[in-house]
N, C-alpha and C positions, 0 to 999 in steps of 0.2 A: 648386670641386669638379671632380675630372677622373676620365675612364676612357677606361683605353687598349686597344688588340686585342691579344689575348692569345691565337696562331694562328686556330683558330672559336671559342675565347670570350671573355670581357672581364676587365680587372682595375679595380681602385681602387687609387691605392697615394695619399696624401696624410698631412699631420701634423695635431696635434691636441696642444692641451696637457692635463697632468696631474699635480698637486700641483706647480703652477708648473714643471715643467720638459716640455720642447717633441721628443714621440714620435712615431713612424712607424708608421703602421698600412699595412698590406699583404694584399690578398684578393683570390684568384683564382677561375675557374670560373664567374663567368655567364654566363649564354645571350645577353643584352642588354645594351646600353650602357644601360638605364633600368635593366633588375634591379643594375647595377651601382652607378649613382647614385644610387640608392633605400638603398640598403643604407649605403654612404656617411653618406646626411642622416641616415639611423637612428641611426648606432652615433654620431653628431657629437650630438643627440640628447642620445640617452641618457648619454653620456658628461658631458653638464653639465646633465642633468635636466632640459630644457627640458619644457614642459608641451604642448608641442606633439607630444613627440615617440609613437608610435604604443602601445596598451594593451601589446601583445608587451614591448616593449623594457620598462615597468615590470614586468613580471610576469620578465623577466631580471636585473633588480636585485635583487627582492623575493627569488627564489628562491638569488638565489646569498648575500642575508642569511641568510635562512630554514637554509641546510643549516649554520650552525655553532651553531645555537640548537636545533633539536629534533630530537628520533629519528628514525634513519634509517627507520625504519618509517614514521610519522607524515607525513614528507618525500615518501616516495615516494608513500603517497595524496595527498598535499595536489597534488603534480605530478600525479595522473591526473584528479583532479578538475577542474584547470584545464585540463587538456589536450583532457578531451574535453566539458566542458560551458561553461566562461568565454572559454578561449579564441576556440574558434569562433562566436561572438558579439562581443565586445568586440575580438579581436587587433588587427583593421584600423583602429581606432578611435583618433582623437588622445584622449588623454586630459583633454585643455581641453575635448573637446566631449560628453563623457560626464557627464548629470545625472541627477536621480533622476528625469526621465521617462526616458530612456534603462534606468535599472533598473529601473522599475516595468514596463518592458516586457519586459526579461528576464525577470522573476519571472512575469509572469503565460503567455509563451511555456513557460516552465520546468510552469509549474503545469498547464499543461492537453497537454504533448506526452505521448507516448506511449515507455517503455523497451522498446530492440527487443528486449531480451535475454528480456524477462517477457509482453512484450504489453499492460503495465496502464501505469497513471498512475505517474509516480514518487512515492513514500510519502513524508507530510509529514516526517517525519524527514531523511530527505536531500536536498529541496528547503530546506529548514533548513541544513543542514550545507554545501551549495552558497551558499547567502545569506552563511552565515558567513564562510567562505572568500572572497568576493568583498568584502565589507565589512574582512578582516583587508589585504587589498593595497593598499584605498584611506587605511586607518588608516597602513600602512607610508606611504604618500607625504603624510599630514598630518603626521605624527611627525618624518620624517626630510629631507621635501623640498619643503616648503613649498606644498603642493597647501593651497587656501584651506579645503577641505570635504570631505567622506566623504558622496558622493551617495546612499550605502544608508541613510547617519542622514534625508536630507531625504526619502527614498524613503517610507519606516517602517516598524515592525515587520512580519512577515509572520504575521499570526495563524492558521494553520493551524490545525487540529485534529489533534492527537498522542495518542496514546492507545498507551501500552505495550502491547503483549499479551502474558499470563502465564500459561501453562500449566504444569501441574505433573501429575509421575505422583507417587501413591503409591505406599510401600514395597513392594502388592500391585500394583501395575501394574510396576514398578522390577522385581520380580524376576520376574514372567511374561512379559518383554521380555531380561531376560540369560537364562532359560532357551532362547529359542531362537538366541539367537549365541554360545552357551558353547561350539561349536567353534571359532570364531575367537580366538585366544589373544591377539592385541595389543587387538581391540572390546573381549570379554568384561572383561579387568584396564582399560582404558581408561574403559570405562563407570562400573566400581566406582567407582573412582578420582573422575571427578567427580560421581558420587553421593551418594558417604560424606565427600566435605571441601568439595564446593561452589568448588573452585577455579575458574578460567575456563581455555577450551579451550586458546590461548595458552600458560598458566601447565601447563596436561597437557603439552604438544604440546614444551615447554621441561626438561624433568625427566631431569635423568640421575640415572645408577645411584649416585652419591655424595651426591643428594639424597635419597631416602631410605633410612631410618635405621631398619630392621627389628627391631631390637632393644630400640631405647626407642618405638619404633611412632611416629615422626615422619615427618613429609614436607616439609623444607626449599625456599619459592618465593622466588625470587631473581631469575628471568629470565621475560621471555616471546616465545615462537616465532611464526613469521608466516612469509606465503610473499606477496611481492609482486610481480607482473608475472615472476612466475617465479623469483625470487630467496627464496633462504633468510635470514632474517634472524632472530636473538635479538639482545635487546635487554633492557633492564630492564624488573621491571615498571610497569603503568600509572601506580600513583601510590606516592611514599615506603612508602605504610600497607599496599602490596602485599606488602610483604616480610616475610614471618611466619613461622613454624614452626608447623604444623598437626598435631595429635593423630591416629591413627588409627585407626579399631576392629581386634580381634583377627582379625576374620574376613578384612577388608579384608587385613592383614600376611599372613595364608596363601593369601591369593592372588597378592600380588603374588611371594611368596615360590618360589609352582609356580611360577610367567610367569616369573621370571626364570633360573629353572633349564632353561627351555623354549629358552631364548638362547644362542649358541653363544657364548665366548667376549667374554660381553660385559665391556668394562674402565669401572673409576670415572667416564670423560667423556664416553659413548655417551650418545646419548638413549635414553630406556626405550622410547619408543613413534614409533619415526623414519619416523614418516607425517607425512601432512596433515589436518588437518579434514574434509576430503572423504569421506575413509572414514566417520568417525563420524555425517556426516551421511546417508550414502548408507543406513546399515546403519539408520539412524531410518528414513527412508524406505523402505526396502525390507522392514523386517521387523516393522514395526511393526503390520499389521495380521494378521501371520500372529499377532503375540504376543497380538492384543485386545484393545491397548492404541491409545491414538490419540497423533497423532503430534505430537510437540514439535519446537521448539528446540536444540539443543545448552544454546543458553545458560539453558535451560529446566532443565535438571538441578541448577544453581546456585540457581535459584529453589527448587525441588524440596527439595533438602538444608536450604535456609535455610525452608521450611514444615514440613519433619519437627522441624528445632529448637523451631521456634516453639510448635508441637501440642504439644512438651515442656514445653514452659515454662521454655525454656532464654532464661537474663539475655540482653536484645537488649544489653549491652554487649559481652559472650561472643560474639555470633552477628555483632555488628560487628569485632570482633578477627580472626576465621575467617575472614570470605568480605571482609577487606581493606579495609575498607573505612575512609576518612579518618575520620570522623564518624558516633558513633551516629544522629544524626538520618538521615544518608543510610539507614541500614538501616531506621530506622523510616517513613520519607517512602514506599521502594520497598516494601516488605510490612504498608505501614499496617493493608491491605484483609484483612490475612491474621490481624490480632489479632480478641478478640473487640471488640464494639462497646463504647464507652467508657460508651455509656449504658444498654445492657444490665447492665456491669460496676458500675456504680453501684447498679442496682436491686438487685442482686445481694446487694452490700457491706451497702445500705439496712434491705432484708429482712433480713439476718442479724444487723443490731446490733440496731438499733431494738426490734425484738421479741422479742430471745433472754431 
């Protein structure tokens, strides 16, 4: 290993083999002859997976697998997750020396710090989602590169307590809430929108003018929108069973139908509603107590839509087609809470044969 002066700063320049044949690696611009030969043992390292070599360098293997396996949406959280929560823990760290006491202490630093951005504890959901995430890199180096163990498996489950929360407006809350944003023409058709089909914000936020179909009153999902680290991104949607053609009420059609004669010039590949999420949540927020209604979710609308079904008595194989979902059980598992009770329904059943 050598580094040589490079006017005031240093290089590396050394060879290194790969797939048997014998290359030159070249790197300018350190401050130090250490920052130089540190970098050096890294990339020598990582370059033949030693177990020695630093968490950084595996989380550069992982990631540069990772970007031709899943959505570029997906990619880019998975990279800010580790950026700003795994990394700065674990980076400096040889990965020989990393066990599940070393994670069980992450986890419980994780569990009890404070998110500067809210002021609260981070939500077992995404202390979860974090867990996840750190257990999928160390599975990437048992799968592919001979790491003995997956320290999060000896570490163990993180049993938190998760708990959905599920708020829902009625149709009387639903419309004393677009009576006072009916000035805003993208809210007011945006809100409808996922009220009346139960889509996810994403699958709104995705919708061009050649997905729907005003005439046979469909709404064509195909894609879903996202905005990450400032980047616009569509992408497919979440799962295969995302992809439907959705019915729409008549009323719902002469709205979107004013909205979009409201639009200058809009052609078949525009999106209908070229915001962000931001707005629809700002306008919950903000308007929500002028309407006397309390305040939800975005993703609370979907829930919303899928309890106006249910109060119908509309088939949960129907209301699992709608809101996309892979498997009826998933719609029944998420709005269990929202049927009648199963032993109510028996007494019910009970009473009216028994003694008619």
């Amino acid at each position: 290993m050598a580094a040589y002066k490079d006017g005031k700063k240093w290089k590396v320049l050394f060879y290194y083999a790969e797939e048997g044949k014998r290359k030159q690696k070249h790197k300018r611009g350190f401050s130090t002859k250490r920052e130089a030969l540190e970098w050096e043992r890294e990339f020598l390292l990582e370059s033949t997976f030693s177990m020695n070599m630093k968490f950084k360098g595996l989380y550069n293997l992982y990631m540069k697998d990772s970007i031709h396996r899943i959505k570029e949406k997906t990619y880019l959280i998975k990279d800010i997750i580790f950026q700003h929560q795994i990394l700065p823990y674990f980076g400096e760290m040889e990965v020989s020396k990393i066990n599940a006491v070393s994670v069980r202490n992450f986890q419980n630093d994780l569990i009890s710090s404070i998110n500067p951005r809210s002021n609260k504890k981070y939500s077992s959901h995404y202390i979860k989602k974090i867990n996840a995430q750190l257990s999928s890199i160390f599975n990437f180096a048992v799968n592919f590169h001979g790491l003995k163990e997956n320290p999060c498996l000896k570490a163990g489950a993180l049993n938190l307590i998760y708990e959905k929360k599920m708020n829902i407006w009625t149709l009387e809350e639903f419309t004393a809430f677009t009576r006072v944003i009916k000035h805003k023409p993208i809210s007011y058709a945006g809100f409808n929108v996922l009220f009346c089909t139960g889509i996810r914000i994403g699958e709104l936020l995705a919708l061009t003018r050649k997905d729907v179909d005003l005439k046979n009153k469909t709404i064509n999902i195909s894609k879903s929108y996202g905005k990450v680290n400032g980047k616009d991104i569509i992408s497919t949607p979440k799962t295969q069973s995302s992809n439907r053609i959705i019915s729409i009420p008549d009323k719902l059609v002469g709205i979107l139908k004013e909205y979009f004669d409201r639009i200058y010039d809009l052609s078949v590949d525009d999106r209908i509603f070229n915001v962000t999420q931001y707005v629809f949540r700002n306008d919950i927020e903000r308007h929500s107590e002028k309407a006397g209604v309390k305040k939800i979710r975005i993703h609370d609308l979907r829930h919303s839509h899928a309890s106006m079904l249910i109060n119908a008595n509309v088939n949960p194989l129907a209301i699992s087609k709608r809101l996309g979902h892979a498997k009826v059980d998933m719609t029944l598992n998420t709005y269990s809470h929202l049927y009648p009770s199963s032993e109510e329904k028996l007494l019910e059943i009970l009473n009216k044969k028994l003694w008619e």
